[in-house]
mmCIF file of the N, C-alpha and C atoms, coordinates in Angstrom:
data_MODEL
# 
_entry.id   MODEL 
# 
loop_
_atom_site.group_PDB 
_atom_site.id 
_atom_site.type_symbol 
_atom_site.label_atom_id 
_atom_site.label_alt_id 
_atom_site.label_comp_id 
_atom_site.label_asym_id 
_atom_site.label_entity_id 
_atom_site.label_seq_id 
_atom_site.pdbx_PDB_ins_code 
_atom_site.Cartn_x 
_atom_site.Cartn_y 
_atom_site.Cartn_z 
_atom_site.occupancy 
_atom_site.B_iso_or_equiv 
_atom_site.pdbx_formal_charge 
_atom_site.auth_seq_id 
_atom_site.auth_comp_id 
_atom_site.auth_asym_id 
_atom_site.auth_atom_id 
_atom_site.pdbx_PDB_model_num 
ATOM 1   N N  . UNK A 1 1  ? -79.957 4.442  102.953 1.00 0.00 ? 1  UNK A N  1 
ATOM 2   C CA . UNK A 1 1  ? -79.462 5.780  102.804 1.00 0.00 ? 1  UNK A CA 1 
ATOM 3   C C  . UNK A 1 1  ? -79.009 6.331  104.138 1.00 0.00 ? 1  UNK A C  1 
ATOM 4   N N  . UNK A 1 2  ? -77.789 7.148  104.102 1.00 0.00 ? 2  UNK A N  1 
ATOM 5   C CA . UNK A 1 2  ? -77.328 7.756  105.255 1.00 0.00 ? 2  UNK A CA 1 
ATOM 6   C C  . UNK A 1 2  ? -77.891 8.652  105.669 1.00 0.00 ? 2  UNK A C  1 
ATOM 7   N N  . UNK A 1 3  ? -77.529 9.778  106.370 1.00 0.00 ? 3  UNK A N  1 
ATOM 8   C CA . UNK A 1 3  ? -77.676 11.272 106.900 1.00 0.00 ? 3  UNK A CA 1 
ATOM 9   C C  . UNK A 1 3  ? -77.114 12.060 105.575 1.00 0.00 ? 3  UNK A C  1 
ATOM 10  N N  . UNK A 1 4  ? -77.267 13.473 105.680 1.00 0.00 ? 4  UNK A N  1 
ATOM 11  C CA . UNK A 1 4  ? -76.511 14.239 105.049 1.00 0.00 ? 4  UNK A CA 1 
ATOM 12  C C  . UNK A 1 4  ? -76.287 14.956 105.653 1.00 0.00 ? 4  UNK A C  1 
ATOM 13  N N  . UNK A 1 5  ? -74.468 15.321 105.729 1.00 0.00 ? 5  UNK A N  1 
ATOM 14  C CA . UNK A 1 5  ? -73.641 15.931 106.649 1.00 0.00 ? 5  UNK A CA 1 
ATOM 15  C C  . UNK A 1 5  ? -73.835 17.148 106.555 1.00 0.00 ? 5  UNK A C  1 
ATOM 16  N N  . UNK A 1 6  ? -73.615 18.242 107.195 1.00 0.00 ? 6  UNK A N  1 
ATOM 17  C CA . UNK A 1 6  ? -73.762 19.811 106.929 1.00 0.00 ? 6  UNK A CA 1 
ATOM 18  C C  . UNK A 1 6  ? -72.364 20.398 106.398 1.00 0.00 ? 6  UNK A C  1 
ATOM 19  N N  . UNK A 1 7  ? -72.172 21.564 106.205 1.00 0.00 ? 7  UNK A N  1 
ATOM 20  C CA . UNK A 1 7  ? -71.032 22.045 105.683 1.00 0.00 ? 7  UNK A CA 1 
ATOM 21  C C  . UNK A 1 7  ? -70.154 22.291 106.975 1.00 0.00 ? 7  UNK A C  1 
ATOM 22  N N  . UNK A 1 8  ? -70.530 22.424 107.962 1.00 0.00 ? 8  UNK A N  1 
ATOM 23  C CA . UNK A 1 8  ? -69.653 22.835 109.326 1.00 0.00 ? 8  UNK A CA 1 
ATOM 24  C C  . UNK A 1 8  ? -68.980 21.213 109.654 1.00 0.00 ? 8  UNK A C  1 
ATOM 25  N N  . UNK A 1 9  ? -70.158 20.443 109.639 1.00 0.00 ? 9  UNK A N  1 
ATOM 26  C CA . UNK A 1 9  ? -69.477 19.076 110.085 1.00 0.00 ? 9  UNK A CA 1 
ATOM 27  C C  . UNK A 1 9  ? -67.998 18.591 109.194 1.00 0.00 ? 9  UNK A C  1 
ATOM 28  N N  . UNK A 1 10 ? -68.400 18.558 107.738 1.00 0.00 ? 10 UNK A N  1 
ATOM 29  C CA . UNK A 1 10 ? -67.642 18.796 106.577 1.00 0.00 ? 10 UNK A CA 1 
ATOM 30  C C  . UNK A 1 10 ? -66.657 19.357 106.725 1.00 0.00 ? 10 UNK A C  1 
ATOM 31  N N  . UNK A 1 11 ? -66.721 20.933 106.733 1.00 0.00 ? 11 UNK A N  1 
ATOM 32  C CA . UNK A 1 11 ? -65.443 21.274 107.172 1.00 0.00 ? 11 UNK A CA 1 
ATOM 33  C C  . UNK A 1 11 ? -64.622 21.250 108.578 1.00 0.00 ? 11 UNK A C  1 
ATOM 34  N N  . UNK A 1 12 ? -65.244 20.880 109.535 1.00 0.00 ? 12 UNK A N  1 
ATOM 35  C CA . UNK A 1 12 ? -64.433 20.914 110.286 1.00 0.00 ? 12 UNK A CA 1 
ATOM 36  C C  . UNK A 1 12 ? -63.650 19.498 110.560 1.00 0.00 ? 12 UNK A C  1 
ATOM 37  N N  . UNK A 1 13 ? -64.340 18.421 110.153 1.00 0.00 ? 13 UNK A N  1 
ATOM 38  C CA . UNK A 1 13 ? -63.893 17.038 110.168 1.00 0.00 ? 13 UNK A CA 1 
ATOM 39  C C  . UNK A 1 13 ? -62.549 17.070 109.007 1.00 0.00 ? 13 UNK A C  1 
ATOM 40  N N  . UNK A 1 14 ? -62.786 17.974 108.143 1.00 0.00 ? 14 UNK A N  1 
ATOM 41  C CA . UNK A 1 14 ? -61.604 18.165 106.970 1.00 0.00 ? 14 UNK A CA 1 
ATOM 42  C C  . UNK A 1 14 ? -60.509 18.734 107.154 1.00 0.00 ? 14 UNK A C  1 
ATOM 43  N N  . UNK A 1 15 ? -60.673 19.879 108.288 1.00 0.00 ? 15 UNK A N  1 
ATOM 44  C CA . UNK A 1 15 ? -59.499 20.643 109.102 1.00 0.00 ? 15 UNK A CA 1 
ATOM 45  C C  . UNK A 1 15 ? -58.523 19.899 110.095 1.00 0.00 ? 15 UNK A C  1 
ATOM 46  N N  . UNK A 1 16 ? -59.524 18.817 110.555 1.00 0.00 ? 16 UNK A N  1 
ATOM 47  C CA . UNK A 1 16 ? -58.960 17.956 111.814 1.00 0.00 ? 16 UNK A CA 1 
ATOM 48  C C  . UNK A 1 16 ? -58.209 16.602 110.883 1.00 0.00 ? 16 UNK A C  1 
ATOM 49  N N  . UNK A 1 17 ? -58.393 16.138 109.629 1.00 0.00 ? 17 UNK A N  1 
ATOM 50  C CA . UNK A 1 17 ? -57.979 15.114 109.146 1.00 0.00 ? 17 UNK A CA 1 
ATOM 51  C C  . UNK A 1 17 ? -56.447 16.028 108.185 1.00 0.00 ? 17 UNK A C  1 
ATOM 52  N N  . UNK A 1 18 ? -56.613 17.659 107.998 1.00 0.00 ? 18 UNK A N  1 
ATOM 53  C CA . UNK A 1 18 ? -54.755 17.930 107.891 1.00 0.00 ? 18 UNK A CA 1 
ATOM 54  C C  . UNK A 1 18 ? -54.006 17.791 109.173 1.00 0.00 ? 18 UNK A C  1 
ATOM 55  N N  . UNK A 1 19 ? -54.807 18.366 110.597 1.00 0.00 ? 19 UNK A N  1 
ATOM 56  C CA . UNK A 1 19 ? -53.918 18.691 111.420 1.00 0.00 ? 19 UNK A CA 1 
ATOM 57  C C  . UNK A 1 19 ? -53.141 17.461 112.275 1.00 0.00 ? 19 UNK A C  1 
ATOM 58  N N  . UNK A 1 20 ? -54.765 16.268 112.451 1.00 0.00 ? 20 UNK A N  1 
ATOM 59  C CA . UNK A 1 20 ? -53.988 15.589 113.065 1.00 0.00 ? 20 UNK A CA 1 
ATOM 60  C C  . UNK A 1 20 ? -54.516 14.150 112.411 1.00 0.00 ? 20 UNK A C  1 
ATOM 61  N N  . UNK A 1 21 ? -54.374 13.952 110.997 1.00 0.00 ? 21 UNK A N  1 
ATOM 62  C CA . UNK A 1 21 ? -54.865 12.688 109.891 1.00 0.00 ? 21 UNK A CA 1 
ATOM 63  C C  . UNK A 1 21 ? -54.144 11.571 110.507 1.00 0.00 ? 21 UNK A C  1 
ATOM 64  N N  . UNK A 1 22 ? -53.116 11.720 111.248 1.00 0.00 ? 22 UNK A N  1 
ATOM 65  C CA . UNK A 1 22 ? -52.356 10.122 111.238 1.00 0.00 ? 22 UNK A CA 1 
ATOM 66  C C  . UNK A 1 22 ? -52.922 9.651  112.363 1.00 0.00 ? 22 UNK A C  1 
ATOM 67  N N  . UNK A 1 23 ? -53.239 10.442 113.457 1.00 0.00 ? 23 UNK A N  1 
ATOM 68  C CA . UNK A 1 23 ? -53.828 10.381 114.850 1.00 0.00 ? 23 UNK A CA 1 
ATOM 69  C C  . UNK A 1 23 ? -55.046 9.219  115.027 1.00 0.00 ? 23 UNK A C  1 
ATOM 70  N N  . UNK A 1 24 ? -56.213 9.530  113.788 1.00 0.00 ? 24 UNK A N  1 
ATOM 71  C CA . UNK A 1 24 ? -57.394 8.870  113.174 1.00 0.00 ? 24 UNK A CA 1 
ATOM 72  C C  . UNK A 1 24 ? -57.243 7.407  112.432 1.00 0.00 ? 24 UNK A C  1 
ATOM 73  N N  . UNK A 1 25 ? -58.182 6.658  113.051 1.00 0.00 ? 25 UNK A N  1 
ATOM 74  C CA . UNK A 1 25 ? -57.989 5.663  112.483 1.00 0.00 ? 25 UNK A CA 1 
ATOM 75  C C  . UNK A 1 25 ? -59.314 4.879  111.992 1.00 0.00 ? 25 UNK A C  1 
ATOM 76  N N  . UNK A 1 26 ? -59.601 3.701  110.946 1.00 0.00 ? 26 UNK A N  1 
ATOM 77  C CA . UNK A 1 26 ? -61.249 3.169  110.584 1.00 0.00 ? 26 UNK A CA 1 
ATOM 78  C C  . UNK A 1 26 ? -61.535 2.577  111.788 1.00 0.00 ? 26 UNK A C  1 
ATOM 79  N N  . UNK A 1 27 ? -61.173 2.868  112.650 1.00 0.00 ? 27 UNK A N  1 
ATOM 80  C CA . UNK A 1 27 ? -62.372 2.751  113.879 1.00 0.00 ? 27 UNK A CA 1 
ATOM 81  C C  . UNK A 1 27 ? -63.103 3.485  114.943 1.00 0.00 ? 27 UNK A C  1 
ATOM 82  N N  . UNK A 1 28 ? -63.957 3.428  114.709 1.00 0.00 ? 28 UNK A N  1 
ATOM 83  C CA . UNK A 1 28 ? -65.094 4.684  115.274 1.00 0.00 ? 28 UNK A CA 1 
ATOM 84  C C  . UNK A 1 28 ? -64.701 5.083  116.457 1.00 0.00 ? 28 UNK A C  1 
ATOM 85  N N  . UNK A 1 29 ? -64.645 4.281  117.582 1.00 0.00 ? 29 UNK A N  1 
ATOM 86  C CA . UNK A 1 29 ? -64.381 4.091  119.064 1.00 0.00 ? 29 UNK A CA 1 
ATOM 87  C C  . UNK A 1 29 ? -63.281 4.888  119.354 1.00 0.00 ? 29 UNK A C  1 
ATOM 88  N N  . UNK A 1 30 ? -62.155 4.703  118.756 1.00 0.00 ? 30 UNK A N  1 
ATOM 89  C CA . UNK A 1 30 ? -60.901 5.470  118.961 1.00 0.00 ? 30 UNK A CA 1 
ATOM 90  C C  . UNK A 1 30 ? -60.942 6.890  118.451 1.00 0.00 ? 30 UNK A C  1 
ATOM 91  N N  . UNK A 1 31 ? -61.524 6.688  117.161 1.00 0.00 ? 31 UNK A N  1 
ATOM 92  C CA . UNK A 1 31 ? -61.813 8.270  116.392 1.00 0.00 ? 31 UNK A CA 1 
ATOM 93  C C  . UNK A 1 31 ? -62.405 8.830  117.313 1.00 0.00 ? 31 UNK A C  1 
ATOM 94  N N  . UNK A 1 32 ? -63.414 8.633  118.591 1.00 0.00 ? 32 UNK A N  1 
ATOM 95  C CA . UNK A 1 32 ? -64.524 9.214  119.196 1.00 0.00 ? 32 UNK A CA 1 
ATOM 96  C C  . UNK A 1 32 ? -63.550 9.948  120.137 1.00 0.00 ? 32 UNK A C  1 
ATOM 97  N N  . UNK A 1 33 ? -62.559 9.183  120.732 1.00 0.00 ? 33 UNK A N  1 
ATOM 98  C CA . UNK A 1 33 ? -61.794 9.501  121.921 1.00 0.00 ? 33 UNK A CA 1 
ATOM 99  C C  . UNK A 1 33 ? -60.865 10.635 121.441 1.00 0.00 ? 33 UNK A C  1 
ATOM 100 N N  . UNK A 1 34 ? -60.249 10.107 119.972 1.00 0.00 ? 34 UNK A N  1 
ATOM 101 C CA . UNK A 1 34 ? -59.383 11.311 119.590 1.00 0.00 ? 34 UNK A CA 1 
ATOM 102 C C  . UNK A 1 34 ? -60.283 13.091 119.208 1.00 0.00 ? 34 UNK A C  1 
ATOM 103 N N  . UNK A 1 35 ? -60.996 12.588 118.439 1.00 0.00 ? 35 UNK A N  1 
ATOM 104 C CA . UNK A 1 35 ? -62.157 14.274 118.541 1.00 0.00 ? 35 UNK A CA 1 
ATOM 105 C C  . UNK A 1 35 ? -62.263 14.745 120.259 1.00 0.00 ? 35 UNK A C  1 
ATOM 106 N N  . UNK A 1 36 ? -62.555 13.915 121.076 1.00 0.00 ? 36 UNK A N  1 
ATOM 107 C CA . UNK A 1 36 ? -62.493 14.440 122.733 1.00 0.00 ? 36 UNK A CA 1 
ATOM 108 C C  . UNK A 1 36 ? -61.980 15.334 123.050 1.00 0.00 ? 36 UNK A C  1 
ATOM 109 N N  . UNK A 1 37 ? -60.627 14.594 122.567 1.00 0.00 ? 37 UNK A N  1 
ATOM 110 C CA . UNK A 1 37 ? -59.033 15.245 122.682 1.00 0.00 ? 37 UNK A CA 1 
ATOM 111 C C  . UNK A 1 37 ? -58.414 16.486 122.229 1.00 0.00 ? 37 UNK A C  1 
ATOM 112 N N  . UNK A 1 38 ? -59.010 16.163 120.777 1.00 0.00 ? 38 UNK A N  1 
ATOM 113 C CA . UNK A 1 38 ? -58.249 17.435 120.119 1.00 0.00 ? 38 UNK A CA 1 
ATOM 114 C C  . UNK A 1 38 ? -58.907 18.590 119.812 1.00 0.00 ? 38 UNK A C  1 
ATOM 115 N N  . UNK A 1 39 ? -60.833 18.359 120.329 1.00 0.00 ? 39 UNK A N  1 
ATOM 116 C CA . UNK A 1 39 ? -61.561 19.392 119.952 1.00 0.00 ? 39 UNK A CA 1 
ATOM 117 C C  . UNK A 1 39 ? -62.680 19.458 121.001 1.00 0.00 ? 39 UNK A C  1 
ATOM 118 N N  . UNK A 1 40 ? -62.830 20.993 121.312 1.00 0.00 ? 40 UNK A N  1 
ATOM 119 C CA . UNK A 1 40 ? -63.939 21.384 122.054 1.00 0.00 ? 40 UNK A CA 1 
ATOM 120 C C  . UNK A 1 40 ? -65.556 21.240 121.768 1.00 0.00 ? 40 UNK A C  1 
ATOM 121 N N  . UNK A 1 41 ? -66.037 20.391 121.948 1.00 0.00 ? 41 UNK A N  1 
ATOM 122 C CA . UNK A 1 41 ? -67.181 20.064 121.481 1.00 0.00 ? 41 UNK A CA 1 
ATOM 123 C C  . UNK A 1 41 ? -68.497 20.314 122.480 1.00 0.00 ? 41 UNK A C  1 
ATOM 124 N N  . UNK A 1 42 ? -69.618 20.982 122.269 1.00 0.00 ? 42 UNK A N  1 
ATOM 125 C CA . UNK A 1 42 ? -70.442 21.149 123.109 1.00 0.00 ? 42 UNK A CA 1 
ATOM 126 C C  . UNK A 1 42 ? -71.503 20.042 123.390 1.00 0.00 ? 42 UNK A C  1 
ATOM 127 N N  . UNK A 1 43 ? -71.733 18.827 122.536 1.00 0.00 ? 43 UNK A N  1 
ATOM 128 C CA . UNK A 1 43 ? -72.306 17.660 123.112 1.00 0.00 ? 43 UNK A CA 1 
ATOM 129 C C  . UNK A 1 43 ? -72.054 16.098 122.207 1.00 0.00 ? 43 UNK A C  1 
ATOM 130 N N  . UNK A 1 44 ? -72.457 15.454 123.190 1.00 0.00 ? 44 UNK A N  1 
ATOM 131 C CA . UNK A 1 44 ? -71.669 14.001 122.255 1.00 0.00 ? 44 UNK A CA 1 
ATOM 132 C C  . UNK A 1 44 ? -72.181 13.639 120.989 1.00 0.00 ? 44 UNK A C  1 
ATOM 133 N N  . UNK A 1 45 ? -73.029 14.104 120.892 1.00 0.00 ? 45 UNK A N  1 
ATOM 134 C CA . UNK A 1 45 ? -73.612 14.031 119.310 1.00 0.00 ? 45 UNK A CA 1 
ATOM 135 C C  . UNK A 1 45 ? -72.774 14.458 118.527 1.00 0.00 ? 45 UNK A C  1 
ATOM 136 N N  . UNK A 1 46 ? -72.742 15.613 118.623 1.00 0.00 ? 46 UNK A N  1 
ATOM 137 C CA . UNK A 1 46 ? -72.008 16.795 117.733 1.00 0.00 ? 46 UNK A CA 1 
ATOM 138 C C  . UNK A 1 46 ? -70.094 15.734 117.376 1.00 0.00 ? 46 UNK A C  1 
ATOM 139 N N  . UNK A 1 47 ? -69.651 15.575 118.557 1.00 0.00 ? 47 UNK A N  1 
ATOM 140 C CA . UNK A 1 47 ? -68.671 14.837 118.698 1.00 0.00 ? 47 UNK A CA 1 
ATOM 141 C C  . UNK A 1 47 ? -68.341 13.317 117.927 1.00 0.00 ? 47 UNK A C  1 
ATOM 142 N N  . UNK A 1 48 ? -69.808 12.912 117.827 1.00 0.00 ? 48 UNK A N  1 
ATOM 143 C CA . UNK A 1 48 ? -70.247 11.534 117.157 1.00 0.00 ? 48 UNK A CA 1 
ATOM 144 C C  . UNK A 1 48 ? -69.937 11.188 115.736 1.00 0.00 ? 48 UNK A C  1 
ATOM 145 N N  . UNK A 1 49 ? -70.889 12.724 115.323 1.00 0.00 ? 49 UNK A N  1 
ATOM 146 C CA . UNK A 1 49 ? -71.196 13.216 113.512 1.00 0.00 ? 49 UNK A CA 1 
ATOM 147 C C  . UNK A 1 49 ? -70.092 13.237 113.139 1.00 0.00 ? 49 UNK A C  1 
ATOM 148 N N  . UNK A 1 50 ? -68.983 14.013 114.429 1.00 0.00 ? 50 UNK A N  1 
ATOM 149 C CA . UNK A 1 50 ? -67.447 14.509 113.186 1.00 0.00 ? 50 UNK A CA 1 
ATOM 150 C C  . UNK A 1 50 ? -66.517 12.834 113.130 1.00 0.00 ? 50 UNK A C  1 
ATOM 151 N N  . UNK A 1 51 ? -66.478 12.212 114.490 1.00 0.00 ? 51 UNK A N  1 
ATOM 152 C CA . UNK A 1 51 ? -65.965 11.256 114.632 1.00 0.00 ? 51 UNK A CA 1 
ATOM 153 C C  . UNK A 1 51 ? -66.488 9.895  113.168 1.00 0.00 ? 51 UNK A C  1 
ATOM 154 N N  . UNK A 1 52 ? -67.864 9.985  113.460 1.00 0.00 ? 52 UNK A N  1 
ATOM 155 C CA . UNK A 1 52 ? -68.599 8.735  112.104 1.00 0.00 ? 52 UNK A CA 1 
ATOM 156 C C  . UNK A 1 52 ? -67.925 9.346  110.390 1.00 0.00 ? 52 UNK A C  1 
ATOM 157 N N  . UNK A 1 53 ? -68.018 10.827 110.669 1.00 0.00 ? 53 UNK A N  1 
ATOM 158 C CA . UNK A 1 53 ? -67.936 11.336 109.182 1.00 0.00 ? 53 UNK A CA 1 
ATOM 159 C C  . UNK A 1 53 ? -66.071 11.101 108.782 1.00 0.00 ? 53 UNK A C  1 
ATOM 160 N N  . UNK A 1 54 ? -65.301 11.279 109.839 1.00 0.00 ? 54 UNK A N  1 
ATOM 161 C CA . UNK A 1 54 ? -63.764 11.351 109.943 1.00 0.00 ? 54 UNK A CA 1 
ATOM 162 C C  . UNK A 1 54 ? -63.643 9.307  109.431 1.00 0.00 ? 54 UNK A C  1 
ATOM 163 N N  . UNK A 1 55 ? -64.410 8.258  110.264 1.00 0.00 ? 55 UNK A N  1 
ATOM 164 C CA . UNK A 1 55 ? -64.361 6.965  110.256 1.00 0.00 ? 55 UNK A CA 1 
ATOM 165 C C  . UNK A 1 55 ? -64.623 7.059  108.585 1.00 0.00 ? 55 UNK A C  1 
ATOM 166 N N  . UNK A 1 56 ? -65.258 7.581  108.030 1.00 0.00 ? 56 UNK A N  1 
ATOM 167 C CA . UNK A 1 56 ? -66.046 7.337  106.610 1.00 0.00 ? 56 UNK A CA 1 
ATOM 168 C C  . UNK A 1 56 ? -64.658 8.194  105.799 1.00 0.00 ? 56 UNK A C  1 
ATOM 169 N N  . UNK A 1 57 ? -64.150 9.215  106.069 1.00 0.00 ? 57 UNK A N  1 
ATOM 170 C CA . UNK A 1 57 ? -62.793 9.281  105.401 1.00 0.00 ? 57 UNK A CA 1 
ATOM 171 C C  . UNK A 1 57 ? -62.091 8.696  105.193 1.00 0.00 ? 57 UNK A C  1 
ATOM 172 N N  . UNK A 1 58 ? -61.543 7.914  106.328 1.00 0.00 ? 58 UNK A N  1 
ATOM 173 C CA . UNK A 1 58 ? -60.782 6.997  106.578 1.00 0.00 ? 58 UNK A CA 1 
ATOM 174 C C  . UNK A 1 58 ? -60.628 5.852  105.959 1.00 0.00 ? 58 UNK A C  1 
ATOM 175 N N  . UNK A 1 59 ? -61.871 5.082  106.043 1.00 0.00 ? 59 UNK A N  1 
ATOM 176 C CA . UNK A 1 59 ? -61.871 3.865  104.778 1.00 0.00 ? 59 UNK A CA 1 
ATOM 177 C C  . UNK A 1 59 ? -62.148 4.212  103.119 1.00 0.00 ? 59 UNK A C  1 
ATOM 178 N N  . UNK A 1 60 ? -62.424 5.703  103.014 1.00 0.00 ? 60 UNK A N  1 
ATOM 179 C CA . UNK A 1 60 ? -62.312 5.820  101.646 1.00 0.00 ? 60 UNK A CA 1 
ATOM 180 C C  . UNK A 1 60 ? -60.885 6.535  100.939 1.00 0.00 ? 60 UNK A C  1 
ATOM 181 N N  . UNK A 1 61 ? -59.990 6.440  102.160 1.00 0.00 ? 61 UNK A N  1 
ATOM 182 C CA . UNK A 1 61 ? -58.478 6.805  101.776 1.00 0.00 ? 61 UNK A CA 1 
ATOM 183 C C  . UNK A 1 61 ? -57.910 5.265  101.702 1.00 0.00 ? 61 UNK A C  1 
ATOM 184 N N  . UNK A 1 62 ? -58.463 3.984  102.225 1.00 0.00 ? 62 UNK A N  1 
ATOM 185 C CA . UNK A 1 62 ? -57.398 3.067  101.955 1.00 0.00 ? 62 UNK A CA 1 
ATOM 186 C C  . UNK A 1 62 ? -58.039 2.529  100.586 1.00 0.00 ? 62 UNK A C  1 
# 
């Protein structure tokens, strides 16, 4: 069994997959660098959750 995501993680990982969805890709590592990039994040965790939860979009869109 996984984690269960919160509604902030949720939505904000959902806001970042309209604005910049093509940017993201099923791999974690790169997803990590692109959240860096495109969002102000106050610690790498926080940065981690949206990046793992965005990776888990990702392979359930192909």
């Amino acid at each position: 069994m996984g984690r269960i995501k919160t509604t902030f993680i949720k939505r904000k990982t959902k806001e970042l997959f309209k604005m910049y969805g093509d940017q993201f890709t099923t791999d974690f590592s790169a997803n990590k660098e692109v959240v860096g990039k495109t969002v102000i994040v106050q610690c790498k965790k926080l940065r981690n959750i949206i990046a793992g939860y965005m990776t888990r979009l990702k392979k359930k869109e192909q």
